[in-house]
C-alpha positions as CSV (number, residue, x, y, z in Angstrom):
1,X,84.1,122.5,137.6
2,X,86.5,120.3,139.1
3,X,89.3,118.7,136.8
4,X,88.7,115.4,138.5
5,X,85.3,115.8,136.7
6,X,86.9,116.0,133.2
7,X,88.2,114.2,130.3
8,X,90.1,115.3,127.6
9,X,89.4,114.3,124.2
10,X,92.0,113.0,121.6
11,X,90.8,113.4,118.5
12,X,93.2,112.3,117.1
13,X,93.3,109.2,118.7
14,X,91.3,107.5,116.4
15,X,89.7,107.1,112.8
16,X,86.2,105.4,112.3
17,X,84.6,104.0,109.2
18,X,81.4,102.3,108.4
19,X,81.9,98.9,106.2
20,X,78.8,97.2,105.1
21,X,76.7,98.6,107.7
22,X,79.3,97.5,110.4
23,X,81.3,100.2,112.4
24,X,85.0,100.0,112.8
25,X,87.3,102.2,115.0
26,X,90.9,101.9,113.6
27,X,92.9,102.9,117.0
28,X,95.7,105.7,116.0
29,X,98.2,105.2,118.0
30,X,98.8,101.2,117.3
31,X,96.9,100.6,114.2
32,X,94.7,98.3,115.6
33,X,90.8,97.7,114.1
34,X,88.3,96.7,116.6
35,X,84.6,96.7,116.2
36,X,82.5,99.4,117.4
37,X,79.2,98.2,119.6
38,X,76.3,100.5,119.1
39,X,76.7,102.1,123.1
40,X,80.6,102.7,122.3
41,X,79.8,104.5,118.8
42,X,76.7,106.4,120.4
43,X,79.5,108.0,123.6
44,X,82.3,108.4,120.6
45,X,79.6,110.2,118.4
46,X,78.9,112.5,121.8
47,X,82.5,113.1,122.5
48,X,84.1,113.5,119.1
49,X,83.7,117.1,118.7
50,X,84.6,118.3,122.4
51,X,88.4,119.2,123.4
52,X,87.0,118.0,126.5
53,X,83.2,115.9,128.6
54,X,82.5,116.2,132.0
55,X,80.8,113.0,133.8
56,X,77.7,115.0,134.3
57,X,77.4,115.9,130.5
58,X,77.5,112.3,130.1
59,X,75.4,111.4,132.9
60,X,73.1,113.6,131.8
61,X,72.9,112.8,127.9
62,X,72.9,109.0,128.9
63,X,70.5,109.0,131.9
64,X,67.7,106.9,130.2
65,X,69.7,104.7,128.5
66,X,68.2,101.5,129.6
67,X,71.3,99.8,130.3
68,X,74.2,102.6,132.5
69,X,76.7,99.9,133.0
70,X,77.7,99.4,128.8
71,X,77.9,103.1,129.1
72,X,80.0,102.7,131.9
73,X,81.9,100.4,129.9
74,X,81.9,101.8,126.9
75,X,83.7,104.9,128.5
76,X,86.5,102.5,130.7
77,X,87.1,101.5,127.1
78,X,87.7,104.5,125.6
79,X,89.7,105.5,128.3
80,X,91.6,103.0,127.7
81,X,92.5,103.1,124.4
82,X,93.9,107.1,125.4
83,X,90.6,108.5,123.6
84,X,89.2,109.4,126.5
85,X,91.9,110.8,129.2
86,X,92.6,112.3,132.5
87,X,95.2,115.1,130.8
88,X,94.5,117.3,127.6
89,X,95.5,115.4,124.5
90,X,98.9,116.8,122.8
91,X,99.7,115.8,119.1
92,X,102.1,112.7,118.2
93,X,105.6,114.8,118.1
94,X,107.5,111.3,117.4
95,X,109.7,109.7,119.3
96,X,112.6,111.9,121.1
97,X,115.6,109.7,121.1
98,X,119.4,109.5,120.7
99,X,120.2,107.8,117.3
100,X,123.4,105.9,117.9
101,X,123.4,102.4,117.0
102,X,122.8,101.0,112.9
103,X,121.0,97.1,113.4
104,X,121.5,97.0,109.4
105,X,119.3,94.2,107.8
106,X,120.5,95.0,104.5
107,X,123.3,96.4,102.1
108,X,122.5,97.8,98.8
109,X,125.6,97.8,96.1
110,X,125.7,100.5,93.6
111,X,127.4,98.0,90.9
112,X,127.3,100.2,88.1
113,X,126.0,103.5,87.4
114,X,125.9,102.5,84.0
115,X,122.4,101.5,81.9
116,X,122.1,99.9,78.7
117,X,118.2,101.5,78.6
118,X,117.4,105.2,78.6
119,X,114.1,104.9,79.9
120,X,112.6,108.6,79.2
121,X,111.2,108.4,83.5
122,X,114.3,107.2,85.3
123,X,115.5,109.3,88.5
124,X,118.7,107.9,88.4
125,X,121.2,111.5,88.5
126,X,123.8,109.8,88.2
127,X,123.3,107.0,85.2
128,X,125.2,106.7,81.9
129,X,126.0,104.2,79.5
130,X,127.6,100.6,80.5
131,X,131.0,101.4,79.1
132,X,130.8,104.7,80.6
133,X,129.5,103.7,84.2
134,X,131.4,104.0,87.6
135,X,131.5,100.5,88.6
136,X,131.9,99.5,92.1
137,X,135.2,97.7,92.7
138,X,135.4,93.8,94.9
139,X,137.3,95.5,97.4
140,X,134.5,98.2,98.3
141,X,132.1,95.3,97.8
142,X,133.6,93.2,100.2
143,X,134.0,96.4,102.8
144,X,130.3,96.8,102.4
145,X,129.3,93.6,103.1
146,X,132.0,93.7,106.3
147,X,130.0,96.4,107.6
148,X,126.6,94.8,106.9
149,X,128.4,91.8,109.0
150,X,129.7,94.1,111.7
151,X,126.6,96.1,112.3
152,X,124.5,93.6,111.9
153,X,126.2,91.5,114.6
154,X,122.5,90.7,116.4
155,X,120.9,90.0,113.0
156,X,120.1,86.0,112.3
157,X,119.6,87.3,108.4
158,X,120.9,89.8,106.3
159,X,120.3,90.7,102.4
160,X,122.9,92.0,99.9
161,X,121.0,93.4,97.5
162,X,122.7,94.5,93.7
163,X,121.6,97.6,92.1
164,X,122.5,99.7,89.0
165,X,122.1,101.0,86.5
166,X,121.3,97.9,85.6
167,X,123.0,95.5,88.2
168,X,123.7,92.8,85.3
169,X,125.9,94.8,83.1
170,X,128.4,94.0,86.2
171,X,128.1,90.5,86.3
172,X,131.6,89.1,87.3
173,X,130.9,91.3,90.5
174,X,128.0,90.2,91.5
175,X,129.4,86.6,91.1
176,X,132.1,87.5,92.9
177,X,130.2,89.2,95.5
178,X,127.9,86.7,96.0
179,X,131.0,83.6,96.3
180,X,132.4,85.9,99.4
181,X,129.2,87.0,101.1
182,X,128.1,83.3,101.2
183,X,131.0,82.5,102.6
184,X,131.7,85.0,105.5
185,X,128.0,84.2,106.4
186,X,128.8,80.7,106.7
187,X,132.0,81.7,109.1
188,X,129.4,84.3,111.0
189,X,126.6,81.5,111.3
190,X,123.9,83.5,109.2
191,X,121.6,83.6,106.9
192,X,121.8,85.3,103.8
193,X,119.5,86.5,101.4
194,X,120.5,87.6,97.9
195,X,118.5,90.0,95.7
196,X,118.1,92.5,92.7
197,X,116.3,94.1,90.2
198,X,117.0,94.0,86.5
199,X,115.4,95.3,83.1
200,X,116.1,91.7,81.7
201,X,117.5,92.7,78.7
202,X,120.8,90.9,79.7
203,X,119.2,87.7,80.9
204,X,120.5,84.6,79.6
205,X,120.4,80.7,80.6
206,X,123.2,80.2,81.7
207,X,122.9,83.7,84.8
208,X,118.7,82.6,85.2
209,X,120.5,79.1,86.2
210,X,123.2,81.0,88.6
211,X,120.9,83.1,90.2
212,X,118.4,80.0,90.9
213,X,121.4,77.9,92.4
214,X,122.0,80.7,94.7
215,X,118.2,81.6,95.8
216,X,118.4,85.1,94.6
217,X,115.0,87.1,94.8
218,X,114.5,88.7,91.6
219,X,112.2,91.7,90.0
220,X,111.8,92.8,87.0
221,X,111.1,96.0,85.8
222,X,108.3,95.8,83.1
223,X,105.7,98.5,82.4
224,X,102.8,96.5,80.7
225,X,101.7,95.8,77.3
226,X,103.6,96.6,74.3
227,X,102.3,99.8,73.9
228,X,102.3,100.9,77.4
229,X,106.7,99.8,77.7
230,X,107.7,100.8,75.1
231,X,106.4,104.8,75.2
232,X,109.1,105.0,78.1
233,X,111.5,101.9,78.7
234,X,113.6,102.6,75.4
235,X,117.2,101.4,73.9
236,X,119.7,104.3,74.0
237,X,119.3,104.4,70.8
238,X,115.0,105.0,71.4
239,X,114.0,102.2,70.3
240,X,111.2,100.2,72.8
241,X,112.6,97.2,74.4
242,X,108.8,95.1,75.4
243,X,109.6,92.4,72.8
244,X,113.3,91.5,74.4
245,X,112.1,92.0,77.9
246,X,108.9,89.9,77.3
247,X,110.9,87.3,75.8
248,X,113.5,87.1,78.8
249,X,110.8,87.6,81.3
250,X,108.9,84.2,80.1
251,X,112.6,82.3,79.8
252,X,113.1,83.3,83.3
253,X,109.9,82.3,84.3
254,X,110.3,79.0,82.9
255,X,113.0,78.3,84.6
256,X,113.3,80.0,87.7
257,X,111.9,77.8,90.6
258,X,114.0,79.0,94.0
259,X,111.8,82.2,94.2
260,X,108.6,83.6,93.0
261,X,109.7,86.3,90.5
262,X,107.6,90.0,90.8
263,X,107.3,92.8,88.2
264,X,107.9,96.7,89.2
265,X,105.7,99.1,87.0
266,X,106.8,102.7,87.1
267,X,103.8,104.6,86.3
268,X,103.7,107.9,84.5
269,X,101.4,110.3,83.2
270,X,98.7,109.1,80.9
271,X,99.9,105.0,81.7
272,X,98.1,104.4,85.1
273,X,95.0,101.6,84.0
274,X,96.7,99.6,86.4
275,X,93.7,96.7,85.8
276,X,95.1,96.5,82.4
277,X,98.9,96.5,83.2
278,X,98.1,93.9,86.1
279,X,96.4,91.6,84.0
280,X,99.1,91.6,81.2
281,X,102.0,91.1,83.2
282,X,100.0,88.5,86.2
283,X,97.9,86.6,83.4
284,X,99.9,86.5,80.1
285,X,103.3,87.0,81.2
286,X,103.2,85.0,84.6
287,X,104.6,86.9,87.3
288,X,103.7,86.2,90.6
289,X,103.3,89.4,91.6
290,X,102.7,93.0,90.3
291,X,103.8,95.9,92.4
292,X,102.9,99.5,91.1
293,X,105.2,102.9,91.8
294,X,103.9,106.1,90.7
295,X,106.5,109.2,89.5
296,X,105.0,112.5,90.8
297,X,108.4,114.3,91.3
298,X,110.3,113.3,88.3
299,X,112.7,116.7,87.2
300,X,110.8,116.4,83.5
301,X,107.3,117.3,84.7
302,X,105.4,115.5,81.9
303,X,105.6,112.2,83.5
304,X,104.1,113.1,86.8
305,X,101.4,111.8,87.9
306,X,99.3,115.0,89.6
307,X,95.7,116.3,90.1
308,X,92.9,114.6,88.4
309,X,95.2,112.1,86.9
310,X,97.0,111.0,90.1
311,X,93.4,110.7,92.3
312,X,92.1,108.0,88.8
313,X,95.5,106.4,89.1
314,X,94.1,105.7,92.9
315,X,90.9,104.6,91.8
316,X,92.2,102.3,89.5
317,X,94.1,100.6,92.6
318,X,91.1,100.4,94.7
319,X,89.1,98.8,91.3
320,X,92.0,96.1,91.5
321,X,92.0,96.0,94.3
322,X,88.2,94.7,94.8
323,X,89.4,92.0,92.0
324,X,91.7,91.3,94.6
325,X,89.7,91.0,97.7
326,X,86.7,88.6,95.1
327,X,89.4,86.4,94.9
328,X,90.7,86.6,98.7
329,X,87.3,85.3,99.3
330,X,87.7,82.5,97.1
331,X,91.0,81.5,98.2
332,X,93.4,82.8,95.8
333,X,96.0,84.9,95.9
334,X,96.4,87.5,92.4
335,X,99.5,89.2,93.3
336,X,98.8,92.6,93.7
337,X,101.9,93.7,96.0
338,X,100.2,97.1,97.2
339,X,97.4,95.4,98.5
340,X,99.4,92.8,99.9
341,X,101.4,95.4,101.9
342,X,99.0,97.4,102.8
343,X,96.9,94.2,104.1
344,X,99.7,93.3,105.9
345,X,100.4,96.2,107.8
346,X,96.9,95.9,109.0
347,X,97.0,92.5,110.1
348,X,100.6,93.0,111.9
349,X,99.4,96.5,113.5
350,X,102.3,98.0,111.7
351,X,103.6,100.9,113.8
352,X,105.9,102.7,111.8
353,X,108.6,105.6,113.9
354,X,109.8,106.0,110.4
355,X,109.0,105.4,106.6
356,X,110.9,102.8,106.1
357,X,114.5,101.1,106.9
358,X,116.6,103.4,104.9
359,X,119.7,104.7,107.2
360,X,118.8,101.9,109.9
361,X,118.3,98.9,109.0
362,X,119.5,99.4,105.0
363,X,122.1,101.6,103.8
364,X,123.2,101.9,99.9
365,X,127.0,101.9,98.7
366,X,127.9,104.2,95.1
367,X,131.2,103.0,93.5
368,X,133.2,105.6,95.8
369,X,132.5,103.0,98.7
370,X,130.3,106.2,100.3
371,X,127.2,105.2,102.6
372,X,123.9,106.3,100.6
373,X,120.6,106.5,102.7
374,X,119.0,104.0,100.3
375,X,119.7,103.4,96.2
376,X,117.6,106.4,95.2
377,X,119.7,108.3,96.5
378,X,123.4,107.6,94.7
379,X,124.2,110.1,92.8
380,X,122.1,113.4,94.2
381,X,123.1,116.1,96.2
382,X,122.1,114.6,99.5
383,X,125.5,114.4,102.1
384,X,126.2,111.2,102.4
385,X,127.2,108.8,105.9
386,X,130.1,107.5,106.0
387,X,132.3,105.3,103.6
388,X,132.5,101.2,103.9
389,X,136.2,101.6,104.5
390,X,135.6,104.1,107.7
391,X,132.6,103.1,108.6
392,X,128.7,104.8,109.3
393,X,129.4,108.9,110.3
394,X,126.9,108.0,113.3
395,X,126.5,111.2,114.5
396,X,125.4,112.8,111.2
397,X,123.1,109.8,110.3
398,X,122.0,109.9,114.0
399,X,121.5,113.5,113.6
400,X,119.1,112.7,110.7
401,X,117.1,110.0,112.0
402,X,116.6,111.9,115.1
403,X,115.0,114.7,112.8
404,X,112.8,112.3,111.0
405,X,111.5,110.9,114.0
406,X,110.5,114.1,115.3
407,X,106.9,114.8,114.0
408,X,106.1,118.2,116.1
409,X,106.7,120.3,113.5
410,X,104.9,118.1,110.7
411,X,101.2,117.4,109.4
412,X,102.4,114.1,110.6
413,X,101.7,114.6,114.4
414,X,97.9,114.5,113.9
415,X,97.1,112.3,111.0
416,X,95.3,109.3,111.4
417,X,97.7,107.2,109.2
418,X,101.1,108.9,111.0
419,X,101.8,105.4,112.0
420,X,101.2,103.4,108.2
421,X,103.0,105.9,106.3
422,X,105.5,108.5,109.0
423,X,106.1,110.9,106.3
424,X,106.5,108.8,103.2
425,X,109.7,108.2,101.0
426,X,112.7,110.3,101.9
427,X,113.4,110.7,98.1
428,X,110.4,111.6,96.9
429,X,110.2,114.2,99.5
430,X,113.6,115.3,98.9
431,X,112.8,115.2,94.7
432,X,109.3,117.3,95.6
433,X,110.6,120.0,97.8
434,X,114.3,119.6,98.0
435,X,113.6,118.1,101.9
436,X,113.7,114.6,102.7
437,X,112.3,115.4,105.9
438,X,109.1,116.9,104.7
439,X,105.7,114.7,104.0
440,X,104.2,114.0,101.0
441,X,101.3,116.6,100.7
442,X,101.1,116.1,97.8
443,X,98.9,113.0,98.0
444,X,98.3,112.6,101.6
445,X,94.9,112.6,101.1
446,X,94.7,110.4,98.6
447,X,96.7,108.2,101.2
448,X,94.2,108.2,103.6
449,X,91.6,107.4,101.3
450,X,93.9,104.1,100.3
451,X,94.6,103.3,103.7
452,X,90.3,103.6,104.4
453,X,90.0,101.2,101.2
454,X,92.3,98.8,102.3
455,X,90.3,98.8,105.9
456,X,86.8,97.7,104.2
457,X,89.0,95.3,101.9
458,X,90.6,93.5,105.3
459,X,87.6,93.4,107.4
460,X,85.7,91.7,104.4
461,X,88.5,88.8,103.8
462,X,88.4,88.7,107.8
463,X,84.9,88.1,108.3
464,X,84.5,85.8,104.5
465,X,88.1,84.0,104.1
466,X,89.8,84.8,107.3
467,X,92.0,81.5,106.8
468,X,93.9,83.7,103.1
469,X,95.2,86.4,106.1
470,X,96.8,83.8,108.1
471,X,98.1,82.0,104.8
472,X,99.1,84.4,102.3
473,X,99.5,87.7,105.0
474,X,101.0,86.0,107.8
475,X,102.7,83.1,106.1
476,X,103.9,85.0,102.6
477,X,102.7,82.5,100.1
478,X,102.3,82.6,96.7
């Protein structure tokens, strides 16, 4: 047979799914979602389990299809979409490039790695007590955010974000801080965007009014109701801190009006009803938003989320995340942030190289002044890139990226979601199997089943409110 008679199947390509008796091909390779006809799902249904179709296979199974030219069609566009192809299909081995050049977007500074909670969960390896704590001196600060400036030269925006610990048991820093990065943004004709997350505990007046005056985008960490918090956000001394943060969460609330203010909900072993926690912390408390993190490689193993338990916390997102699509339909917007994201890389056509920014376009600062891949990572045993004072060690970090980007050797390179997820979160890989290159197999299916869900959930807004997308997806509103 001759090879001009042939084409080679990718199979991996593509990923279709049926949604209300409508067929949808998600497109692999740039995330896009396009309809399937009936003639274009009958030659994918042919093809799908062949390496490789000859024209007269298809001739032949086609023949008395009353109408040869939407088979004809149908084929042109599957071709080009790279289904179809003139060469055998190879997996997605990444992207092989030099890593040289940093654009960073963001700065993350380690202010203290000292907590006034002991929550039972946190990660943190290198946490202690306020008094205690490694705080991060102005001069290292200011470094830092010299090096956000110089490697962000092309950036219109950039984001100093203040971590801990918790960030607000270093307060005259971040005032500090935040009096010289306005400034030096000012002189460099940018913008400048100003963020953290806090347990609340050390809210008052008179910082809820500072950080309003200066635009800052705020989370709070807040597990749910009472009994929910309390079991693992806990005083050093043990005792469960819901009443205090709940307390400080609605004064903020009141007040606050630069920003919409979210919750972050760490959730553990035999806490994952996210429906409930939602509903507590959207409804009673008021946040605008609810975003949801699962442990499942936490050092203590009783808080990971694993097997059964990890696949129901799952289900319980997609059962929210219905409530969320109802009222999509209707117009309003209940601040779910995972479905939110995950929308939103659908309606953008995300098409991730890598997981996320961390090493490009963020890089995290400890209170040596040394350059962190992102905050998770302060404190552990990863080599770390540089310092503020001497700058990024590009060819180590370069070495690094380089090695995430490669998928050749990874499950990466032939599943359907490669280009949503790349590998998932360094850390969590690196807290899993002591690799931060390595996937997260641990729940890549579950994943894929997520990334299915949130598929039916956009195509229904699309097709019954497709004006929330454009406001709320494209536009970020609240």
């Amino acid at each position: 047979m001759s090879e001009a008679n042939l084409l080679y199947v990718d199979a991996n390509a593509f990923h279709d799914v049926a949604v209300n008796g409508r067929r949808v091909l998600m497109h692999v390779p740039s995330t896009g979602i396009f309809d399937l006809d009936d003639v274009t799902g009958e030659v994918l249904d042919f093809v799908r389990l062949r390496s490789s179709v000859s024209f007269d296979d298809l001739k032949e199974h086609f023949l008395n299809l009353e109408a040869p030219d939407l088979v004809a069609d149908a084929i042109e566009d599957l071709k080009s979409l790279g289904i179809l192809r003139s060469e055998p299909a190879v997996p997605d081995a990444g992207l092989d490039v030099n890593v040289r050049e940093f654009p960073l977007s963001a700065i993350v500074l380690n202010v203290n790695t000292g907590c006034n909670l002991s929550c039972t969960y946190c990660y943190k390896e290198d946490l202690t007590t306020p008094s205690k704590g490694d705080k991060l001196s102005l001069e290292k600060a200011k470094q830092g955010i010299e090096l956000l400036l110089r490697e962000g030269a092309k950036r219109e925006r950039v984001n100093v974000v203040f971590f801990g610990g918790e960030p607000l048991t270093n307060m005259p820093l971040i005032r500090a801080v935040t009096e010289y990065a306005e400034r030096r943004c000012r002189e460099e004709g940018k913008s400048l965007d100003l963020s953290l997350t806090t347990n609340a505990t050390l809210l008052t007046e008179e910082i809820v009014d500072y950080f309003n005056a200066h635009r800052f985008g705020i989370s709070i960490s807040m597990d749910g109701p009472q009994a929910i918090h309390d079991k693992r956000r806990k005083t050093i001394g043990g005792k469960g801190t819901y009443e205090v943060v709940a307390e400080k969460a609605r004064m903020l609330l009141s007040r606050y009006t630069a920003r919409p203010v979210g919750a972050r909900v760490t959730l553990t072993a035999g806490y994952s009803d996210i429906k409930v926690i939602h509903h507590h912390l959207k409804n009673e408390i008021g946040f605008a938003e609810v975003g949801f993190a699962p442990v499942t490689s936490n050092p203590i193993e009783i808080f990971n989320l694993v097997g059964d338990e990890l696949h129901a916390m799952f289900e319980s997102m997609k059962a929210l995340g219905r409530e969320y699509v109802q009222a999509a339909i209707a117009g309003e917007n209940i601040g779910f942030s995972n479905m939110h994201q995950l929308l939103n890389d659908l309606y953008e056509g995300r098409r991730k190289a890598l997981p996320c920014g961390a090493g490009v376009g963020l890089l995290a600062v400890d209170h040596k002044g040394n350059l962190h891949l992102c905050h998770r990572f302060t404190g552990s045993e990863l080599p770390t890139f540089g310092n503020v004072e001497s700058g990024i060690a590009k060819a180590e970090l370069g070495a690094f990226m380089e090695k995430a980007l490669n998928r050749s050797e990874r499950g990466c390179s032939t599943c359907r979601i490669r280009n949503l997820c790349s590998g998932g979160c360094y850390h969590e890989s690196y807290a899993n199997f002591s690799d931060p290159h390595s996937p997260v197999y641990h729940y890549c299916n579950l994943l894929r089943e997520w990334v299915d869900f949130g598929i039916e959930a956009y195509l229904e807004i699309l097709q019954k409110n497709p004006s929330f997308l454009s406001r709320f997806i494209a536009n970020k509103e609240f």
